[in-house]
RODO-2510 file (C-alpha; in nm, 4 decimals, decimal comma):
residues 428
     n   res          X          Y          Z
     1     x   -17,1400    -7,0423   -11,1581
     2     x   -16,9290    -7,0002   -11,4904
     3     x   -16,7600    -6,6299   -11,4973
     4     x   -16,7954    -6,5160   -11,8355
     5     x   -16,4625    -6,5205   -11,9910
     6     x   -16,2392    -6,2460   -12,1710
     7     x   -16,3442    -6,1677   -12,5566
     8     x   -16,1948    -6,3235   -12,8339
     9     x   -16,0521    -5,9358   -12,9282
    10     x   -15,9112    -5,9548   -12,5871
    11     x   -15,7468    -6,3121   -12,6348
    12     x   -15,6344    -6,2027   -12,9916
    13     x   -15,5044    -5,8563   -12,8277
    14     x   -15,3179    -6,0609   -12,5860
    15     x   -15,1683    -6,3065   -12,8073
    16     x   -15,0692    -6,0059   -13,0162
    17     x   -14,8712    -5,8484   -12,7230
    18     x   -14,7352    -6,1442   -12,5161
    19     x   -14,6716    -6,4172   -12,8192
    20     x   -14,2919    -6,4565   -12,9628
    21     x   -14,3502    -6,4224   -13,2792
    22     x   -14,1668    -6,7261   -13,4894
    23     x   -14,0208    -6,7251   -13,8955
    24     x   -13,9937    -6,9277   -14,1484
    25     x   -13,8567    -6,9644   -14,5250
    26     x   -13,5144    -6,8626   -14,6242
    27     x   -13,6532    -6,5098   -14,6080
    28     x   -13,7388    -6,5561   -14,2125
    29     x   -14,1085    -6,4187   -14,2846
    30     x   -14,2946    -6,4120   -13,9500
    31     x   -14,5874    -6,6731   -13,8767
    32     x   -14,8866    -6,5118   -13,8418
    33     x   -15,0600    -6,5076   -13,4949
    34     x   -15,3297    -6,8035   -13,6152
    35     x   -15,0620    -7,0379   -13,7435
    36     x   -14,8671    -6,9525   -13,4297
    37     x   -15,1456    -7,1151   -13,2357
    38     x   -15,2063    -7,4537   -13,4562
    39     x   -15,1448    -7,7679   -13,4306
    40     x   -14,7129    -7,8211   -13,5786
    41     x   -14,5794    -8,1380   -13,5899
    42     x   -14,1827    -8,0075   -13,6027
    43     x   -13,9916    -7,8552   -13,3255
    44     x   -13,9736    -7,5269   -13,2504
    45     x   -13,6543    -7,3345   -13,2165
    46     x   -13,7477    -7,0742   -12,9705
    47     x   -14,0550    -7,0449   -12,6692
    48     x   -14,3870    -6,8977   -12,7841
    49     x   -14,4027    -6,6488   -12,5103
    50     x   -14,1815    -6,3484   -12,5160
    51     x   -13,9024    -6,4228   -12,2286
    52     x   -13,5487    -6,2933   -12,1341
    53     x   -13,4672    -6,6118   -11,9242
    54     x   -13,2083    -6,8218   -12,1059
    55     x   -13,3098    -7,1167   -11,8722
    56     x   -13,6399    -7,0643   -11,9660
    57     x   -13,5699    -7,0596   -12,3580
    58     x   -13,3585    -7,3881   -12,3979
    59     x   -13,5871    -7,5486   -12,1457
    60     x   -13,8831    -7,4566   -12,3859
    61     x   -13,7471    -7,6121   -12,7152
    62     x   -13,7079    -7,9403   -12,5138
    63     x   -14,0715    -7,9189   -12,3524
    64     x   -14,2402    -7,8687   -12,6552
    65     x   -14,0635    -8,2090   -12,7641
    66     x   -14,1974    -8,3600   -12,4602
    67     x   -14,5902    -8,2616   -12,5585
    68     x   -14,5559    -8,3675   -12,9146
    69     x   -14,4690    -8,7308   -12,7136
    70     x   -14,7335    -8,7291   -12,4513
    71     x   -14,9706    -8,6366   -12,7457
    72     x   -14,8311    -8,9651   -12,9476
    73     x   -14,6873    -8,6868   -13,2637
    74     x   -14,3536    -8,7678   -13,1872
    75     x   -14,1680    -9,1090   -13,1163
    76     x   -14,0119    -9,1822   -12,7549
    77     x   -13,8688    -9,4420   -12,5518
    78     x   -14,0754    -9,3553   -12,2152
    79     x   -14,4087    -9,3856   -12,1055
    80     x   -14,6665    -9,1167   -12,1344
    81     x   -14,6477    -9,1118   -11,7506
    82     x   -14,2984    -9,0663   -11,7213
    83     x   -14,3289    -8,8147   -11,9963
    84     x   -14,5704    -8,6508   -11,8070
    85     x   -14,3697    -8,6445   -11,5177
    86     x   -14,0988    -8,4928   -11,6595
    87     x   -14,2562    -8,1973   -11,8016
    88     x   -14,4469    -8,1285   -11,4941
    89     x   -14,1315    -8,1707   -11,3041
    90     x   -13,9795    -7,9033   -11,4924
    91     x   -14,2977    -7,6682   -11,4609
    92     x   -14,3431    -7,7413   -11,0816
    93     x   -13,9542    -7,6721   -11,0290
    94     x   -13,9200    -7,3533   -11,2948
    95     x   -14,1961    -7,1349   -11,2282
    96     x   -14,1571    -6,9632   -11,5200
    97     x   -14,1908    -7,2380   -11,7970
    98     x   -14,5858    -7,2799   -11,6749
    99     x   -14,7416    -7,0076   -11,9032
   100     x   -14,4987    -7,1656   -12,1234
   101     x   -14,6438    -7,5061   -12,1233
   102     x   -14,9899    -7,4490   -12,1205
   103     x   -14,9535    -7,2026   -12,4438
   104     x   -14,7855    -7,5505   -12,6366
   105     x   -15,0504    -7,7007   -12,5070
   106     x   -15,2967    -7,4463   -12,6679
   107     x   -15,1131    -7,4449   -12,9851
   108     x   -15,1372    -7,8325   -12,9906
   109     x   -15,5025    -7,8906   -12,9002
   110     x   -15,6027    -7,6006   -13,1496
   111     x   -15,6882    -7,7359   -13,5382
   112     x   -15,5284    -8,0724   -13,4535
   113     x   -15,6925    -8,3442   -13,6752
   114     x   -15,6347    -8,6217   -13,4722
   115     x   -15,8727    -8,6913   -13,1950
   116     x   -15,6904    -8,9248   -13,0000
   117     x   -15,4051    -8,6738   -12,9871
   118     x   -15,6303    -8,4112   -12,9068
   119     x   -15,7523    -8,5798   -12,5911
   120     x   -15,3693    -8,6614   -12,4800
   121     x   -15,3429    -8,2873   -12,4969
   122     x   -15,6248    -8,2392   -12,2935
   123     x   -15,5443    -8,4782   -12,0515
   124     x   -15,1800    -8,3556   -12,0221
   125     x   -15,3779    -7,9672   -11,9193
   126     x   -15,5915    -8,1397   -11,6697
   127     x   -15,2840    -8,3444   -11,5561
   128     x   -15,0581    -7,9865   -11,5079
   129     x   -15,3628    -7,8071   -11,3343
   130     x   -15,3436    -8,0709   -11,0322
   131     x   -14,9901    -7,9576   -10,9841
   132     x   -14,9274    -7,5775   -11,0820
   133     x   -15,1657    -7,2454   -11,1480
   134     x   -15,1118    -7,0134   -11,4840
   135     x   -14,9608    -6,6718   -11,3476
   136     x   -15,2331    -6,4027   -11,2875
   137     x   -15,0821    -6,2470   -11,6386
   138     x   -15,1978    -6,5569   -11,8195
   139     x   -15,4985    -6,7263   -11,6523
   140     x   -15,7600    -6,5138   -11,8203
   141     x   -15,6314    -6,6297   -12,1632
   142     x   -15,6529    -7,0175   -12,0308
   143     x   -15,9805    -6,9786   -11,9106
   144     x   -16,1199    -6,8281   -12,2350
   145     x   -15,9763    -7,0982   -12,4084
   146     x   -16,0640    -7,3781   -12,1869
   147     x   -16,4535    -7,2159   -12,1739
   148     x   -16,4511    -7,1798   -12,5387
   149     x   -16,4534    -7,5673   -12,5253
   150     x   -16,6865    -7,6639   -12,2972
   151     x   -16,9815    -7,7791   -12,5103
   152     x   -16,7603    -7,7946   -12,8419
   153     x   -16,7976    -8,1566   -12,9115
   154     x   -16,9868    -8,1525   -13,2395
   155     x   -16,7474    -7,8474   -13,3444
   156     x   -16,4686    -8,0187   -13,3044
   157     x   -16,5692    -8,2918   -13,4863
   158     x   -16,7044    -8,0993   -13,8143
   159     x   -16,3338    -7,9021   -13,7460
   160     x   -16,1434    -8,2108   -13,8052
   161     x   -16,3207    -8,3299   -14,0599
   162     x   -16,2679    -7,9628   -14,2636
   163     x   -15,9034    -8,0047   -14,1612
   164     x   -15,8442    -8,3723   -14,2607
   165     x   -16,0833    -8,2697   -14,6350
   166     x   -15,8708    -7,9467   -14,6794
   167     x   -15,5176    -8,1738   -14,5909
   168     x   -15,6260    -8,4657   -14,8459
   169     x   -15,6732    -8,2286   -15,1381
   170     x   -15,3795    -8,0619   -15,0597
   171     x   -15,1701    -8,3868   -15,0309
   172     x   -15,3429    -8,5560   -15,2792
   173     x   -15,0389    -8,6711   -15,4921
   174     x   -14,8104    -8,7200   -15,1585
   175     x   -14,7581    -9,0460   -15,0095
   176     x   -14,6563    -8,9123   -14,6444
   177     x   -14,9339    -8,8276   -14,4818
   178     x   -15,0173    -8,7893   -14,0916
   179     x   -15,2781    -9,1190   -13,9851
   180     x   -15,5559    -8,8951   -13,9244
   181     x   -15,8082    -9,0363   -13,6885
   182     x   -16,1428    -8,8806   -13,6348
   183     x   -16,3081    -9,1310   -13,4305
   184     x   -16,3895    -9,0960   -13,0622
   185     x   -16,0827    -9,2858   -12,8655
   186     x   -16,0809    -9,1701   -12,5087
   187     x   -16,3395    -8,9019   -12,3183
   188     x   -16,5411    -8,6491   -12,5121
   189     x   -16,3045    -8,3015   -12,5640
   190     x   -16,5968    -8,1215   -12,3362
   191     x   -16,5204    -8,3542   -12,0919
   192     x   -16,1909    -8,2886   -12,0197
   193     x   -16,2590    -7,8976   -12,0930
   194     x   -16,4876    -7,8780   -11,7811
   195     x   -16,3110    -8,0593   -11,5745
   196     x   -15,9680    -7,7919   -11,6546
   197     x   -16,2406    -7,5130   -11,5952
   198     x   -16,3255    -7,6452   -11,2246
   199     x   -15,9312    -7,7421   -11,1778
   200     x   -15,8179    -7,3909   -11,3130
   201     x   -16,0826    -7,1747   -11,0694
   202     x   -15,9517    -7,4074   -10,7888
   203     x   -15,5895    -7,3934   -10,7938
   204     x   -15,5982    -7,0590   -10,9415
   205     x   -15,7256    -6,9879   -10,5143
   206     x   -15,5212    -7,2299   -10,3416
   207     x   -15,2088    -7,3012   -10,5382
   208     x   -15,0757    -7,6289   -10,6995
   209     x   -14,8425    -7,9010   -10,4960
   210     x   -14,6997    -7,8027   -10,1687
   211     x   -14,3657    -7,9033   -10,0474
   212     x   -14,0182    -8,0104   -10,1074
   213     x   -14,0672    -8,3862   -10,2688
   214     x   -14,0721    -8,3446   -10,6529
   215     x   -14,4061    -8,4693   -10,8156
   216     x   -14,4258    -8,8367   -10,8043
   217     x   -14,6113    -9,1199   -11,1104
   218     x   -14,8579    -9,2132   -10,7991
   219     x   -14,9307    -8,8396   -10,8492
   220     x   -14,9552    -8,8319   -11,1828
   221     x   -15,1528    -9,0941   -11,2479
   222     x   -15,3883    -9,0371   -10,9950
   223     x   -15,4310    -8,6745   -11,1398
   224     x   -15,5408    -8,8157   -11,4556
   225     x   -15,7650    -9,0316   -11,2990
   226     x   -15,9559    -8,7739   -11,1524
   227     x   -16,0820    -8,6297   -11,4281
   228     x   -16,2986    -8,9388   -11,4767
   229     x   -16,3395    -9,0802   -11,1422
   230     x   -16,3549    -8,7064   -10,8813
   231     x   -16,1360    -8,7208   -10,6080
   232     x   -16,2449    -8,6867   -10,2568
   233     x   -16,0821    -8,3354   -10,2221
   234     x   -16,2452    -8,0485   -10,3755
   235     x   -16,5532    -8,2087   -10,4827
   236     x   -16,8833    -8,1508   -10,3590
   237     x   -17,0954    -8,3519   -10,0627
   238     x   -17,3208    -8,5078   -10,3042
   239     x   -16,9929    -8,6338   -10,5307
   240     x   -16,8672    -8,8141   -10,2362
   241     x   -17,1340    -8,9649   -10,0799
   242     x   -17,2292    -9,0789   -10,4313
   243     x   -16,8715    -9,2389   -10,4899
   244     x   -16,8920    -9,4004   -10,1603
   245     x   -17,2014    -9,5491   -10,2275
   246     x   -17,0927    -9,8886   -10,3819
   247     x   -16,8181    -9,8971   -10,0908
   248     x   -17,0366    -9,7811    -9,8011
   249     x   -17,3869    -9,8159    -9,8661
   250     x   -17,4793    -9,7353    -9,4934
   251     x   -17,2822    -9,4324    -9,4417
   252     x   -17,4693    -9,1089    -9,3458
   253     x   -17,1420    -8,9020    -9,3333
   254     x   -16,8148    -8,9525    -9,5815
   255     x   -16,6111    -9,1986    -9,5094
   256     x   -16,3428    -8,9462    -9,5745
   257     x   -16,4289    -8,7101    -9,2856
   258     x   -16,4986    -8,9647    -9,0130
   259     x   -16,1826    -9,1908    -9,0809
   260     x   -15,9763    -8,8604    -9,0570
   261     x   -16,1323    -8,7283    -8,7463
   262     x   -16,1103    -9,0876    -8,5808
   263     x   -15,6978    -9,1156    -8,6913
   264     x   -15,6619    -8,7820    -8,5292
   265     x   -15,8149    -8,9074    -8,1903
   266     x   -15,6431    -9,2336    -8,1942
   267     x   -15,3056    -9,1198    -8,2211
   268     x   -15,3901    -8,9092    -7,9070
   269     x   -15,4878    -8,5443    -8,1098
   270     x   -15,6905    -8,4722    -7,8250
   271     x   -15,3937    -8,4262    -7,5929
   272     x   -15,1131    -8,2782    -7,8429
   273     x   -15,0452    -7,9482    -7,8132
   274     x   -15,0975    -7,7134    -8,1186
   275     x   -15,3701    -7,9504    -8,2970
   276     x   -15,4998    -7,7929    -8,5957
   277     x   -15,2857    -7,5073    -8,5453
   278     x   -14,9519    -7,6742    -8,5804
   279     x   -14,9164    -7,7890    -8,8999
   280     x   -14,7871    -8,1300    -9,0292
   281     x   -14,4957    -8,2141    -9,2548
   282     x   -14,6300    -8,1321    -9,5882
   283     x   -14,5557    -8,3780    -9,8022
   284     x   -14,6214    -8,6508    -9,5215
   285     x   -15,0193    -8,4868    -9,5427
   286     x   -14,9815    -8,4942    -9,9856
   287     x   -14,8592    -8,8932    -9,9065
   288     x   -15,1666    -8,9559    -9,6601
   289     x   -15,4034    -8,7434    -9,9455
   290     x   -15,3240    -8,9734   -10,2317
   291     x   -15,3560    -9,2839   -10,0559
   292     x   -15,7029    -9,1683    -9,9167
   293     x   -15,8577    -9,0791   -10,2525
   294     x   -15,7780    -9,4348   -10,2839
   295     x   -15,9757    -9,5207    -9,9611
   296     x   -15,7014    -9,6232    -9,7652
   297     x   -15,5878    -9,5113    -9,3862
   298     x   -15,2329    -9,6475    -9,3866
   299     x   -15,1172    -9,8030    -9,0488
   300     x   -14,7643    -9,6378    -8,9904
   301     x   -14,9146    -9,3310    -8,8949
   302     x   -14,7376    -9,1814    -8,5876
   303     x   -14,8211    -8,7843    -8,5836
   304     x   -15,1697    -8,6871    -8,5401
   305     x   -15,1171    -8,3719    -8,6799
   306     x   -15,0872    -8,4931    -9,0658
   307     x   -15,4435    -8,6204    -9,0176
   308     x   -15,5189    -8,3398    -8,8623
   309     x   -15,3986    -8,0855    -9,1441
   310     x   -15,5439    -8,3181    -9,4306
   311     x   -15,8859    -8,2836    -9,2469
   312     x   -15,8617    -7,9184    -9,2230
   313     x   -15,7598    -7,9364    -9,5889
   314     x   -16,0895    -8,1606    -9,6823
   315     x   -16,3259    -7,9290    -9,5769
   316     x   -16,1116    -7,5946    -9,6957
   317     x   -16,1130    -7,7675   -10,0391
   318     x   -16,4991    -7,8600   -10,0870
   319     x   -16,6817    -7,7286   -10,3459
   320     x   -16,9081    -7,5824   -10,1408
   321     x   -16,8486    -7,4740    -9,7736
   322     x   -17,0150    -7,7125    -9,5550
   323     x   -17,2011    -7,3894    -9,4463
   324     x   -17,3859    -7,3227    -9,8099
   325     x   -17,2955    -6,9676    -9,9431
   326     x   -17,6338    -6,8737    -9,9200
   327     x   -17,6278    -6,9104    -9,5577
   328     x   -17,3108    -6,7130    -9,5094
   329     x   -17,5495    -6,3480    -9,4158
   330     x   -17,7127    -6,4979    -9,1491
   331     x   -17,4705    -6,6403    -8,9932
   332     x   -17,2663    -6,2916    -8,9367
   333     x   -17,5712    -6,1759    -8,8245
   334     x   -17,6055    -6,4015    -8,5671
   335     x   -17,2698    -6,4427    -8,4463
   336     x   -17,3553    -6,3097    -8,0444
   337     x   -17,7433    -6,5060    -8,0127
   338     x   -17,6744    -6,7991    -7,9927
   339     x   -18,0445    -6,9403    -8,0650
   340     x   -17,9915    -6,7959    -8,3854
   341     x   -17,6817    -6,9412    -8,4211
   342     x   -17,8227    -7,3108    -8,3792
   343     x   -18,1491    -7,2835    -8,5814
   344     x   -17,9180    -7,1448    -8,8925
   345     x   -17,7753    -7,5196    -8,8588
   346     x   -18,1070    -7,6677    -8,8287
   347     x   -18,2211    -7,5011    -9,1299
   348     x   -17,9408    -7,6469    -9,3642
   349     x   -17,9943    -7,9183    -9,6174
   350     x   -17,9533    -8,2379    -9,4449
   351     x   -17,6201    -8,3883    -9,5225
   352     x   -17,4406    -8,0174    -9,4267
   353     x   -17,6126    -8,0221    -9,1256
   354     x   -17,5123    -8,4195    -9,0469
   355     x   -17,1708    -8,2806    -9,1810
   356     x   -17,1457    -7,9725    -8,9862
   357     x   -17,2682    -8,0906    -8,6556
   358     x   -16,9987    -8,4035    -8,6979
   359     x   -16,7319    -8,1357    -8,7257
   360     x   -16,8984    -7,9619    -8,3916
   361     x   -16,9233    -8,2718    -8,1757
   362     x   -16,5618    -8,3889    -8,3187
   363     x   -16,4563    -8,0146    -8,1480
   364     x   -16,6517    -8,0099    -7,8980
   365     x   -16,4305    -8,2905    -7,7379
   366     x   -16,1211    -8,0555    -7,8009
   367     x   -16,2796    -7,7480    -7,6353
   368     x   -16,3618    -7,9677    -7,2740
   369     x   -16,1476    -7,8254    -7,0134
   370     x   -15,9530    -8,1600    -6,9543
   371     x   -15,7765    -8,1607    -7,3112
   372     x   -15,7733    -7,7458    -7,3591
   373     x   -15,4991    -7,8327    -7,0684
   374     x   -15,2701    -7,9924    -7,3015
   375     x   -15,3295    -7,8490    -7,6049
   376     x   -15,3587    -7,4886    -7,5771
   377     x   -15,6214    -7,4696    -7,7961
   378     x   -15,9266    -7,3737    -7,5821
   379     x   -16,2748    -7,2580    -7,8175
   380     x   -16,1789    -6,9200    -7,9143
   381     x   -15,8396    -7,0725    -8,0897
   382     x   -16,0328    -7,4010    -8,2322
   383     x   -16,2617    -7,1329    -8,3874
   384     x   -15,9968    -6,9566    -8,5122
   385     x   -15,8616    -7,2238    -8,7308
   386     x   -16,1749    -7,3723    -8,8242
   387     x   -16,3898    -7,0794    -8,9218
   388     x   -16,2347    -7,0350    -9,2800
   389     x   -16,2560    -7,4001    -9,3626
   390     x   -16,6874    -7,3963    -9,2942
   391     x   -16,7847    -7,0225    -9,3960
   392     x   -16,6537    -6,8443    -9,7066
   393     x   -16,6407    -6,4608    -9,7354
   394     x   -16,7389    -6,3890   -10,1172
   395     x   -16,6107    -6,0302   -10,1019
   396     x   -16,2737    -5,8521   -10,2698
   397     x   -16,2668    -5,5652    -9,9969
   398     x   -16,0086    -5,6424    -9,7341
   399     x   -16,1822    -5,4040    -9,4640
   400     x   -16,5473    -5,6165    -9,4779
   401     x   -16,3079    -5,9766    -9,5327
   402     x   -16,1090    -5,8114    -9,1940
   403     x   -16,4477    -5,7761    -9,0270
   404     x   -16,6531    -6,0958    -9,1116
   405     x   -16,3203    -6,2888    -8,9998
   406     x   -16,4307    -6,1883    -8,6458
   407     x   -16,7653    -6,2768    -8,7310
   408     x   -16,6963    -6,5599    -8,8887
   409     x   -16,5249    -6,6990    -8,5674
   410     x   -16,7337    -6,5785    -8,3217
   411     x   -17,0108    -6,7680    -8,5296
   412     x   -16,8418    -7,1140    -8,5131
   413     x   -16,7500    -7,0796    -8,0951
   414     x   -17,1450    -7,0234    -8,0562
   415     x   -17,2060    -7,3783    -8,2197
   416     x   -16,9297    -7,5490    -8,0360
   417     x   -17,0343    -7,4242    -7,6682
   418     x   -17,4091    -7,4299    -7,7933
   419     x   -17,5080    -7,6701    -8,0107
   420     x   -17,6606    -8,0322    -7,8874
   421     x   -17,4512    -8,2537    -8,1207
   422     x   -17,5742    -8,5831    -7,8936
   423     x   -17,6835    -8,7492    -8,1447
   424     x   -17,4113    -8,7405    -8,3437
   425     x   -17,2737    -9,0404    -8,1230
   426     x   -17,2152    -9,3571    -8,3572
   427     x   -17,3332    -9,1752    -8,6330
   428     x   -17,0951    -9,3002    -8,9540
***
């Protein structure tokens, strides 16, 4: 469900209190807050956002360079991925240059008469979301923006087409002139603008990259390919059993969660000590992520617990619990019977239940006595760690998140001593 964003006052209030005002002319006259936020195809000689940094303010200048190339308004040696790279580099590394960047990219996307640069800009916000959140300051301004665009498509349009009538009669007797372009090249503006909106509520909860290894152009690219083609992470059920279906017709259960659950038991999960509660080497599980959004299981795999964490991370990251939120009541109210317990999973839609009871059965062989021996993770700890990646707690108090965490457990150990999950057996 959309939250209703901030008012344009508010936006305008902010801007008013938070922008760096810029001048111009001999007489240094100050740009007013609407030209501030166009389209400019020059440089700019200090950041738009107020900052004492000095990092921060030379690194600025540069970045905005590096948007005006990604965009295709100013000339460059380098690829628009490598561009790309390089500015989210120096966003992911300097946390304080992201506000910094998505502002430019704002300014640049705002009264722009060319389409095809407008979509670069676009893209280059969906690209930055994969990899970094606005701070808390800032995020309500990006997500007015960003929902101020997302059925905007004929606007647009009729905007340029003001712009480009207003420009010609203003430039009628000059020969340099911007190519203006007003046809459709690339996605629809709406497009791109919902898929930021989903992207921004996302990573605005769970953070951008993790890790020490600096963003990659595997990464890059494959972020911009997600905002055609959805990636298996953070989309919901339906999305991925509908991407699958040209490549696994058959398949009752994503490929995605069954290959992960059967790497983690053939590289001997079952018997390590700490699964699912150890973590694995970060950027090992971002390496195995990008390769399976490509539907691959790479062979050199030697640590079960990298599967392990990315399959912990798949279900944390769906759009939807596997448990729907609308189930979420009556399962803390069942969380001692454990009849209850078991008919709340028979009453769920049909692919969360086939999903939920594969997760069961897949724990269920943790929790026999045999492997709790090695491991040290008998059903109380398994539903420890797994709770918060199948049930969702909705509310901002910490006392009744404190309490349904107990709940929330004690809910998920019912279903793995309790729940038949026979015929789960061969199930893909």
């Amino acid at each position: 469900t959309l939250r209703k964003p901030i008012s344009q006052s508010s936006m305008a209030d902010w801007a008013s209190k938070n922008l760096n005002m810029h001048t111009q002319g001999i007489f240094r006259r100050r740009i007013s807050i609407s030209n501030m936020l166009s389209w400019n195809g020059g440089s700019i000689k200090k950041p738009m956002l107020i900052t004492s940094n000095r990092a921060i303010k030379k690194e600025a200048c540069e970045m905005f360079k590096l948007v005006q190339s990604y965009m295709g308004d100013r000339q460059t040696r380098m690829d628009r991925n490598h561009v790309a790279l390089v500015t989210v580099t120096k966003c992911w590394s300097m946390q304080g240059l992201r506000d910094e960047l998505y502002i430019q990219l704002i300014r640049q996307t705002t009264d722009n008469t060319c389409y095809r640069s407008l979509a670069w800009g676009w893209e280059l916000m969906a690209i930055s979301l994969a990899f970094f959140s606005p701070s808390p300051k800032f995020q309500s301004y990006l997500e007015g923006y960003i929902y101020r665009h997302l059925d905007s498509d004929e606007n647009i349009a009729q905007r340029i087409k003001e712009l480009v009538d207003l420009k010609n009669k203003k430039n009628s007797k000059s020969r340099k002139k911007r190519k203006q372009n007003t046809e459709d090249e690339g996605l629809p503006i709406s497009t791109y603008a919902k898929y930021c909106y989903r992207k921004l509520q996302k990573v605005a909860v769970t953070g951008g990259k993790k890790g020490l290894c600096k963003p990659t152009v595997e990464e890059i690219v494959h972020a911009r390919n997600a905002i055609v083609t959805p990636s298996l992470f953070g989309s919901s059920l339906e999305e991925i059993m509908q991407r699958q279906q040209d490549l696994y017709p058959e398949n009752k259960l994503p490929w995605v969660q069954t290959q992960l659950s059967q790497q983690v038991l053939a590289l001997g999960g079952e018997q390590t000590e700490g699964i699912f509660r150890i973590p694995g080497d970060i950027d090992e599980v971002n390496a195995l992520k990008l390769q399976v959004d490509q539907w691959r299981i790479p062979s050199g795999l030697s640590d079960p617990n990298i599967p392990a964490s990315l399959l912990k991370l798949w279900y944390r990251e769906l759009e939807e619990p596997v448990i729907p939120q609308q189930f979420y009541k009556e399962c803390i109210s069942n969380y001692e019977n454990p009849d209850a317990a078991v008919a709340v999973v028979q009453h769920l839609p049909e692919l969360n239940r086939l999903v939920l009871c594969y997760l069961i059965h897949f724990l269920q062989i943790f929790a026999q006595p045999s492997n709790v021996g090695r491991t040290k993770m008998d059903v109380n700890n398994l539903a420890m760690v797994m709770a918060p990646n199948c049930l969702r707690c909705q509310s901002d108090d910490p006392r009744i998140i404190f309490e349904n965490t107990r709940k929330e457990m004690s809910f998920l150990r019912m279903l793995i001593v309790h729940l038949d999950t026979s015929f789960i057996k061969g199930l893909i």
